[in-house]
C-alpha positions as CSV (number, residue, x, y, z in Angstrom):
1,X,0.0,0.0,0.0
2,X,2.9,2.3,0.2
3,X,3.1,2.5,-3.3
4,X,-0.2,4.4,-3.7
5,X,0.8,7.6,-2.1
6,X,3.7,7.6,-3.8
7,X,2.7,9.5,-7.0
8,X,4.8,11.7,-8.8
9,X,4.7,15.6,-7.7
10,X,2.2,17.6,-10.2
11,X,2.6,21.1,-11.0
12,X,-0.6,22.8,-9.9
13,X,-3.1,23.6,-12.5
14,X,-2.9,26.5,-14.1
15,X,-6.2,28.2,-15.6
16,X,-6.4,29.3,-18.8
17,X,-8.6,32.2,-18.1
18,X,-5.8,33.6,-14.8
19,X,-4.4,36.7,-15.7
20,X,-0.9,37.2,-14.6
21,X,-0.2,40.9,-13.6
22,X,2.9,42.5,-11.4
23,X,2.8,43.1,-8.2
24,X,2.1,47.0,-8.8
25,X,-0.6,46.8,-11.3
26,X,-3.5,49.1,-11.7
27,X,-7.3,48.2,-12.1
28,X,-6.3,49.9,-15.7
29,X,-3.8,47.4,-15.8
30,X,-6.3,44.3,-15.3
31,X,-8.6,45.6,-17.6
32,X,-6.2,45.9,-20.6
33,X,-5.1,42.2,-19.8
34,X,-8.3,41.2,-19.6
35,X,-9.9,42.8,-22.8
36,X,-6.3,42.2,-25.0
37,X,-6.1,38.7,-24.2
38,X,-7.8,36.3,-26.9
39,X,-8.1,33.3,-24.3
40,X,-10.7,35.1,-22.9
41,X,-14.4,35.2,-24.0
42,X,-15.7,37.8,-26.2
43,X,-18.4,38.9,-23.8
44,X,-15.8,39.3,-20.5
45,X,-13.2,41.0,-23.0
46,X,-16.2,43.5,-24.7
47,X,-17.2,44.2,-20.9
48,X,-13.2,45.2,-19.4
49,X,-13.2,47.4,-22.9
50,X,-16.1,49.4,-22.1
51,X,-15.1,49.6,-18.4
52,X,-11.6,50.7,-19.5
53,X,-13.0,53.5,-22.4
54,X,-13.8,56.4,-19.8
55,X,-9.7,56.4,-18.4
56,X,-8.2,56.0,-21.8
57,X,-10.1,58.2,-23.9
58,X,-11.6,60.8,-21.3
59,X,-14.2,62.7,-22.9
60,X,-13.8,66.6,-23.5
61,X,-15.0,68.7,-20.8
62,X,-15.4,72.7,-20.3
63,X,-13.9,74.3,-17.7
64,X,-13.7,77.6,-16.5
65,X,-10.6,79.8,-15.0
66,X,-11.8,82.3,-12.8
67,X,-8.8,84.5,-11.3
68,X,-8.6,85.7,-7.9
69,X,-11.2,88.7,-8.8
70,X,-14.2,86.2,-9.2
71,X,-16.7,86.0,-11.5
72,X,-18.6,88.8,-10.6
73,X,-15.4,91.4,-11.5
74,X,-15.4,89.9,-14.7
75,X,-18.7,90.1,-15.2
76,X,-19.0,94.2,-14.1
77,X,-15.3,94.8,-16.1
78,X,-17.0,93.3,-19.0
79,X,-20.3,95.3,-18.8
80,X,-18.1,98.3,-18.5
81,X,-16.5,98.1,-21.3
82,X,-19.6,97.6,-23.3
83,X,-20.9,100.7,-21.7
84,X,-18.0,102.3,-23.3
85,X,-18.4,101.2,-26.9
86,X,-22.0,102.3,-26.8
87,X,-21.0,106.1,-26.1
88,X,-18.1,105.9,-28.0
89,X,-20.7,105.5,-31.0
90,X,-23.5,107.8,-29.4
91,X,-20.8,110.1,-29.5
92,X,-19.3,109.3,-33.1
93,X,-23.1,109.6,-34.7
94,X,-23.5,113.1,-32.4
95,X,-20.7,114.3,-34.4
96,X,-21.6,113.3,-37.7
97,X,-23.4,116.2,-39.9
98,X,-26.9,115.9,-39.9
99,X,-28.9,115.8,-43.3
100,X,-29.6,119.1,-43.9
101,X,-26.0,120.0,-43.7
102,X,-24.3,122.0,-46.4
103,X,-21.8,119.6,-48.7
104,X,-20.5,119.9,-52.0
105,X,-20.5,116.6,-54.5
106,X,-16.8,116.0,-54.3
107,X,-16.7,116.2,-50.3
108,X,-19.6,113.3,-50.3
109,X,-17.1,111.3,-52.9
110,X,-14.0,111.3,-51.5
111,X,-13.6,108.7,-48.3
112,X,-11.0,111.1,-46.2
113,X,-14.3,113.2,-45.2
């Protein structure tokens, strides 16, 4: 009976479907393996794919710098300067000769007038 527990050592079985990752890999990491390896099903690779999309291809985003004035500043700064185009050209039309102004043809043709 000794002979029976005398088998030959076996390595231990390996599954196909383990992934084998360094000590210091990421969740990002994992889900490349996973989704790049073709011993794995199609359905478990599609899933780590989509799970994996948002951190390699972030979408575009908007975002705002506000300085240390705050919004509000930028706002008022930016009215202001509105304010000042519109009597710049109040004051520009005021200027202006009216209609019933006295001009001669060749003043109304030439552009320096």
């Amino acid at each position: 009976m000794s002979g029976l527990f005398d088998l030959p050592a076996v390595a231990p079985f390996e599954r196909e479907d383990e992934i084998a990752l360094p000590a210091g890999a990421t969740s990002l990491d994992y889900l490349q393996s996973i989704y790049r390896d073709p011993r794995q099903p199609e359905s478990k690779r599609l899933r780590a794919a989509i799970a994996a999309l948002p951190f390699e291809h972030p979408k575009l985003a908007v975002t705002a710098v506000v300085s240390s004035e705050g919004f509000a500043a930028k706002l008022e700064a930016a009215r202001a300067r509105s304010a000042q185009a519109v009597i710049f050209r109040t004051t520009e039309l005021l200027e202006q000769p009216g209609p019933g102004a006295n001009h001669t043809s060749a003043a109304l043709r030439s552009p320096e007038s």
